[in-house]
C-alpha positions as CSV (number, residue, x, y, z in Angstrom):
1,X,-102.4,23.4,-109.8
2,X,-102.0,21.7,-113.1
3,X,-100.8,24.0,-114.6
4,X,-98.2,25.1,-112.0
5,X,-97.4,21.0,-111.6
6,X,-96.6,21.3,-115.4
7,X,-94.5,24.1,-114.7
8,X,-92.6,22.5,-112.0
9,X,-91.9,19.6,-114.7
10,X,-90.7,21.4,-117.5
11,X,-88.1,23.5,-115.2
12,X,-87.0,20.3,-113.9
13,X,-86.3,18.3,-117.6
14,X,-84.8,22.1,-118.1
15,X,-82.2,22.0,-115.3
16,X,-81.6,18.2,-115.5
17,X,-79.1,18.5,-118.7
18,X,-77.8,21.8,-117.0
19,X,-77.1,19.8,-113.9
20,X,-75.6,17.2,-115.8
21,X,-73.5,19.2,-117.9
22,X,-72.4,21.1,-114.9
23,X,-71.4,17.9,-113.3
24,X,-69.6,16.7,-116.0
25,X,-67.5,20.3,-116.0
26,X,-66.6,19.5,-112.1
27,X,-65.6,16.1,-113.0
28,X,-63.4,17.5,-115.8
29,X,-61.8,20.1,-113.2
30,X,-61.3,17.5,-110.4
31,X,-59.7,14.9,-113.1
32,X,-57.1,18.3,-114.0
33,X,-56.4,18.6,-110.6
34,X,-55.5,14.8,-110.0
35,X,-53.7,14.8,-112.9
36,X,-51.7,17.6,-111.7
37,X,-50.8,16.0,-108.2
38,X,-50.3,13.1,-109.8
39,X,-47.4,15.1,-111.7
40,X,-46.3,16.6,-108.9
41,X,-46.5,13.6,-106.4
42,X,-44.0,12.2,-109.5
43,X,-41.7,15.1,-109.5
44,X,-41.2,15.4,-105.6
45,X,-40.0,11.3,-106.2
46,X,-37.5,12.6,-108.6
47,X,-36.7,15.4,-106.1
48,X,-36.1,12.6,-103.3
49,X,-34.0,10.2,-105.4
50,X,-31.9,13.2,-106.6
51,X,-30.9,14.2,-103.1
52,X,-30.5,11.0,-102.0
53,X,-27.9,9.8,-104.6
54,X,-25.8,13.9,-103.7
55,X,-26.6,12.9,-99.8
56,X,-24.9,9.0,-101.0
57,X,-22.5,11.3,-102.4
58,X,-21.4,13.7,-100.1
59,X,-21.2,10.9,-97.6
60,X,-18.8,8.9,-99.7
61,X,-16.5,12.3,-99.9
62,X,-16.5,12.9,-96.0
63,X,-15.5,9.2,-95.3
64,X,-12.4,9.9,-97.8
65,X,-11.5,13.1,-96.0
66,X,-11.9,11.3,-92.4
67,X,-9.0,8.5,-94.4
68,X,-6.6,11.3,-95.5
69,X,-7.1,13.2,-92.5
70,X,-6.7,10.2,-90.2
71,X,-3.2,9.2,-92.3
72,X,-1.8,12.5,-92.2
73,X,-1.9,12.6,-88.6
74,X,-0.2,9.3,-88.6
75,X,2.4,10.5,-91.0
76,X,2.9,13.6,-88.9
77,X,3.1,11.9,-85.7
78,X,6.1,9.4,-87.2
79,X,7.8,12.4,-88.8
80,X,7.7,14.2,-85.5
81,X,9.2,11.1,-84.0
82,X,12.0,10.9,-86.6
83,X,13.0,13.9,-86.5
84,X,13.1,13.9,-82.8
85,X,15.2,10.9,-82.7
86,X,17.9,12.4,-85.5
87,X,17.9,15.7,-82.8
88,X,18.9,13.4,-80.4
89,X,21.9,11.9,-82.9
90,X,22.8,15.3,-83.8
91,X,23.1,16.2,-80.4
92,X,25.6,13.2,-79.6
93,X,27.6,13.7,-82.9
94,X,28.0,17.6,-81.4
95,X,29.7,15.6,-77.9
96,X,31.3,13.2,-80.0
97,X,32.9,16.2,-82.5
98,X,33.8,18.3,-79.4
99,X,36.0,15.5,-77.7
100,X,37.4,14.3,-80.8
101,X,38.4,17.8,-81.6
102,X,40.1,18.2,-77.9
103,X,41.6,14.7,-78.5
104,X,43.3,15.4,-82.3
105,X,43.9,18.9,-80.6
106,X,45.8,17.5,-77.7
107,X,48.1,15.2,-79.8
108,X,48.8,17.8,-82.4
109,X,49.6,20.7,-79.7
110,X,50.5,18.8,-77.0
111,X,49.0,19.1,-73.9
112,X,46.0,20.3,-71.7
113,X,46.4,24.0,-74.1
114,X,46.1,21.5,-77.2
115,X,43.3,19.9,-75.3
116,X,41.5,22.7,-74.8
117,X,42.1,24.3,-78.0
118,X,41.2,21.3,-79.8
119,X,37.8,21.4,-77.7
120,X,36.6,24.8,-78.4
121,X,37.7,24.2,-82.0
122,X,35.4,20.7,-81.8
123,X,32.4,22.4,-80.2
124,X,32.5,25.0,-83.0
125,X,32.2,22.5,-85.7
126,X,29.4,20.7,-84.7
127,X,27.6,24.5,-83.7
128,X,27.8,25.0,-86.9
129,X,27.0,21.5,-88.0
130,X,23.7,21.9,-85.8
131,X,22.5,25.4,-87.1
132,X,23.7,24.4,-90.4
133,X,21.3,20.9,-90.1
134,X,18.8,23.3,-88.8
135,X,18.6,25.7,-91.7
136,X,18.7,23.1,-94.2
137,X,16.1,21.5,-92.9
138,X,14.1,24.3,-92.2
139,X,14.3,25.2,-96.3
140,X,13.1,21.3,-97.0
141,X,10.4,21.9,-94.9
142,X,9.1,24.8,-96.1
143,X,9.2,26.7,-93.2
């Protein structure tokens, strides 16, 4: 049994350096691998930031569309208004053309032919006062 105790001894002081040199080559590895999350863990940071400062960003963009969209609808609710309220002005100046036309017509003609002549002659203008309005402003508008 000596002899196979001896044995026993000189495979162990055989394998302790192996064992140790193995150890140190799985230590090596593992500090590769650490290193490598490590520059990962770093890059995925950088990844966050980034999209953070686009998200910062895009959110700044979207609250200046919401502005412009917001005063555009103001604008086109006071131009609607406007142009509402010189409808209704146009409309009176049309009236107003029509009787002064039977009025100028009755004193130049004489009468209620004159009158009536005047009238029709009145309302014709301010037709074509309207339509011409109309058109012009249709061309402004782009329409």
């Amino acid at each position: 049994m000596s002899h196979e105790g001896a044995h026993d001894d000189d495979v162990r002081q055989k394998s302790a350096p192996q064992n140790a040199e193995q150890q140190l080559q799985e230590d090596i590895e593992a500090a590769k691998t650490l290193k490598a999350l490590e520059k990962e863990i770093e890059e995925l940071s950088e990844i966050t930031q980034l999209l953070g400062t686009m998200s910062q960003e895009q959110q700044e963009t979207i609250d200046l569309i919401e502005k412009v969209t917001e005063k555009t609808d103001i604008d086109t609710h006071e131009t609607t208004m406007e142009l509402e309220d010189l409808s209704r002005k146009n409309k009176k100046q049309a009236v107003k053309g029509a009787i002064l036309g039977g009025v100028i017509g009755g004193i130049v003609c004489g009468g209620p032919v004159g009158v009536a002549v005047g009238v029709k002659i009145g309302a014709a203008s301010a037709a074509a006062g309207l339509c011409g309005g109309a058109v012009i402003g249709r061309k402004t508008a782009g329409v």
